[in-house]
C-alpha positions as CSV (number, residue, x, y, z in Angstrom):
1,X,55.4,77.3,112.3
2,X,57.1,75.1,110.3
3,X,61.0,75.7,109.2
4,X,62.0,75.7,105.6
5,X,65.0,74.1,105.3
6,X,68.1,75.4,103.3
7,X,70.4,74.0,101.2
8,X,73.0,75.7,103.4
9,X,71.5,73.9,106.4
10,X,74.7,71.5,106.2
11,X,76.9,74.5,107.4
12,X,74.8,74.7,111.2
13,X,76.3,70.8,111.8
14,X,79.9,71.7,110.7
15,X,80.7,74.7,112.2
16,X,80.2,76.3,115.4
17,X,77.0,78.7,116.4
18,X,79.3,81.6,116.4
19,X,82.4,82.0,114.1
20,X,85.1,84.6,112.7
21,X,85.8,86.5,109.8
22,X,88.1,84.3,109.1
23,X,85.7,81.5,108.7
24,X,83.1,83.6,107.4
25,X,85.1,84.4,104.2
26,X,86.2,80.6,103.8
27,X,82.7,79.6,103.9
28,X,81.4,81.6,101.7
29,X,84.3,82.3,99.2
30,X,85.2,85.5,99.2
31,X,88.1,87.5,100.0
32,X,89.1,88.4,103.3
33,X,88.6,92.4,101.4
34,X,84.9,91.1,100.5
35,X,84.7,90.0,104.2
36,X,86.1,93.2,105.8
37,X,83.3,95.4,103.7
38,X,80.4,93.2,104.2
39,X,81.3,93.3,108.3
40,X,82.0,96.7,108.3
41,X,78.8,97.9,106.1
42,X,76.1,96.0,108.0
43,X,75.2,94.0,105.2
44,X,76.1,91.2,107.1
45,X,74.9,91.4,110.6
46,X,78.0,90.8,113.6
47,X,79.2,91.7,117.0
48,X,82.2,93.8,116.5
49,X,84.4,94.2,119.9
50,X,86.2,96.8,119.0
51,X,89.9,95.4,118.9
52,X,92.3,95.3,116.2
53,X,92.4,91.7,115.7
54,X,89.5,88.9,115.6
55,X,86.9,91.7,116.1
56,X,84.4,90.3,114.3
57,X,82.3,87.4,115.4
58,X,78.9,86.3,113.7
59,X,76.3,83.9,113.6
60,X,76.2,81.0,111.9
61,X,72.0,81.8,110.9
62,X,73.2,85.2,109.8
63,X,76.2,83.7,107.4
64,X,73.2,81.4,105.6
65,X,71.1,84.5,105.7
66,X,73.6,85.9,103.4
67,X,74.8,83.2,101.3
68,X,70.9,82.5,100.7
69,X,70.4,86.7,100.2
70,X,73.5,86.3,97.4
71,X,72.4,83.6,96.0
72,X,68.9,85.5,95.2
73,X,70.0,89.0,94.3
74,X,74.3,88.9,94.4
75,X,74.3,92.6,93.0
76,X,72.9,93.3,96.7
77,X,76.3,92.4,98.4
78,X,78.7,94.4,95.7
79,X,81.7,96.0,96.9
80,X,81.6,100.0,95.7
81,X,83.6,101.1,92.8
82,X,87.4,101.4,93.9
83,X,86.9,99.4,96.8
84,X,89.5,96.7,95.8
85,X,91.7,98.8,93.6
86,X,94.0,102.0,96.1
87,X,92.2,104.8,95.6
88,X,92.9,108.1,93.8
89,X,94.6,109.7,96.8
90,X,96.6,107.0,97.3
91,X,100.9,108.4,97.2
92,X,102.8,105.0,96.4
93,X,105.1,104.4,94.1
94,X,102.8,103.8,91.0
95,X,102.3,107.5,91.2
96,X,102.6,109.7,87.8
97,X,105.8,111.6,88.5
98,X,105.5,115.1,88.9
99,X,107.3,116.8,85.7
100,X,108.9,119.9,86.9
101,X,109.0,123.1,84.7
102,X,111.9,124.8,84.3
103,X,111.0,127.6,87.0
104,X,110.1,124.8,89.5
105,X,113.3,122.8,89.0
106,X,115.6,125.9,89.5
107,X,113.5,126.8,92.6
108,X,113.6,123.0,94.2
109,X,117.8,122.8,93.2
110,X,118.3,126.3,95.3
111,X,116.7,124.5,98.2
112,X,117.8,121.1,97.9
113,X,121.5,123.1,97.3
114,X,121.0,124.9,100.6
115,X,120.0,121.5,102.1
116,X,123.5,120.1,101.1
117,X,125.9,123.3,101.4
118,X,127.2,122.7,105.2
119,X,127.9,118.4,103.7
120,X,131.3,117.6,102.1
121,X,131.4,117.2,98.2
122,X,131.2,113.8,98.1
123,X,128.3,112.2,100.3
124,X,128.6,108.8,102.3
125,X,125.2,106.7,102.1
126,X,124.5,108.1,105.8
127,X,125.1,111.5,104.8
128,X,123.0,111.7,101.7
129,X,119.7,110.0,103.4
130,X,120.3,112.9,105.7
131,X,119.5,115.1,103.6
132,X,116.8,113.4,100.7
133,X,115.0,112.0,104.4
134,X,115.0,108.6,102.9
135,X,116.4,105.6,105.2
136,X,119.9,104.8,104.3
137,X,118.8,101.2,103.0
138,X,117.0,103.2,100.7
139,X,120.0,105.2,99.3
140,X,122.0,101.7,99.0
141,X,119.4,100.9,96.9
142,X,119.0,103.6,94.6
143,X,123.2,103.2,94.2
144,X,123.1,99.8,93.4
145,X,120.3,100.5,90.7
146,X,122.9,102.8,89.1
147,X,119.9,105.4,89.6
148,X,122.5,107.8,90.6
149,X,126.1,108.3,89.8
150,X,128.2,107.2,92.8
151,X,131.1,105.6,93.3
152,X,131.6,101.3,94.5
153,X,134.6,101.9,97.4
154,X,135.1,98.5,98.9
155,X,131.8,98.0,100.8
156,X,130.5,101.5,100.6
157,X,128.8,104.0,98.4
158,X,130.3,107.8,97.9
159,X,128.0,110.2,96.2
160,X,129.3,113.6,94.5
161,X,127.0,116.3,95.8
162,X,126.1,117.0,91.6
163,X,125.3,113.3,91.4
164,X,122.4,113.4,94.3
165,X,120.7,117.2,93.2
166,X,120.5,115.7,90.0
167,X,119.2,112.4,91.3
168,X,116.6,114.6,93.7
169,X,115.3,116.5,90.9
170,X,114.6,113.6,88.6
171,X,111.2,112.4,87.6
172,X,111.9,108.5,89.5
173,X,112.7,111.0,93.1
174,X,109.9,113.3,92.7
175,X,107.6,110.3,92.0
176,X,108.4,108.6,95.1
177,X,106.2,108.2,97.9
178,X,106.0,110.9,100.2
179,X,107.6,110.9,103.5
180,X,105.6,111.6,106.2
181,X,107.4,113.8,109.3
């Protein structure tokens, strides 16, 4: 039997019989996200060890199976719709805030003023991520965005308690991603 020789042939002499992901999606120009579905999907045939890190490992006769497989019928090796993009259930900061009726905003101020009733009325940085559950950093942040009303002592932030339930019930907070406890 007689082999038929490819115009990918080149890639057997320059690379090694077994490669990486890594390789794979350099070779065939792709992104590593194009890479990570093909792998994980089967499309592209591999040994997959099971660790975090450099799990994959393929042959080099299976990469120019698929780069000769694309190059006949690319809509074949597609990613699904909303692969690439975070999908709908994804809770980052590009979220729609949440616009709070009347009702609800009275409701979330008597918690969040239970939350703060035992703190002073003016709120060091420490204090007031202690009580949104936001890291400290965070809070700095927010006060040097002028986000929230606080005042510049020296080298630290206080925050009136008013300042921080208004802050907490604004569309920017309530659009924030959530934390996880």
């Amino acid at each position: 039997m007689k082999k038929i020789n490819s115009k990918y042939d080149y890639l057997l002499k320059e690379y090694p019989a077994v490669i990486t992901k890594d390789q794979f999606y350099r070779i065939c120009n792709i992104s590593k996200k194009t890479a990570k579905h093909l792998l994980d999907n089967g499309l592209v045939p591999c040994v997959n060890n099971g660790k975090k890190t450099r799990k994959h490992k393929l042959k080099m006769t299976d990469v120019i199976k698929y780069l000769e497989g694309r190059d006949i019928s690319p809509e074949s090796y597609i990613a699904p719709i909303g692969w690439y993009k975070r999908g709908p259930t994804y809770k980052g900061h590009n979220r729609e805030p949440k616009v709070l009726t009347e009702e609800e905003r009275a409701k979330l101020a008597t918690v969040y003023s239970h939350r703060m009733a035992y703190y002073p009325d003016v709120l060091s940085v420490i204090e007031a991520s202690e009580i949104t559950g936001y890291h400290r950093n965070s809070v700095a942040k927010w006060c040097t965005k002028d986000l929230m009303q606080c005042f510049n002592m020296g080298n630290r932030y206080l925050i009136p308690k008013p300042s921080l339930l208004e802050f907490m019930l604004s569309p920017y907070f309530q659009g924030l991603k959530s934390k996880i406890d």
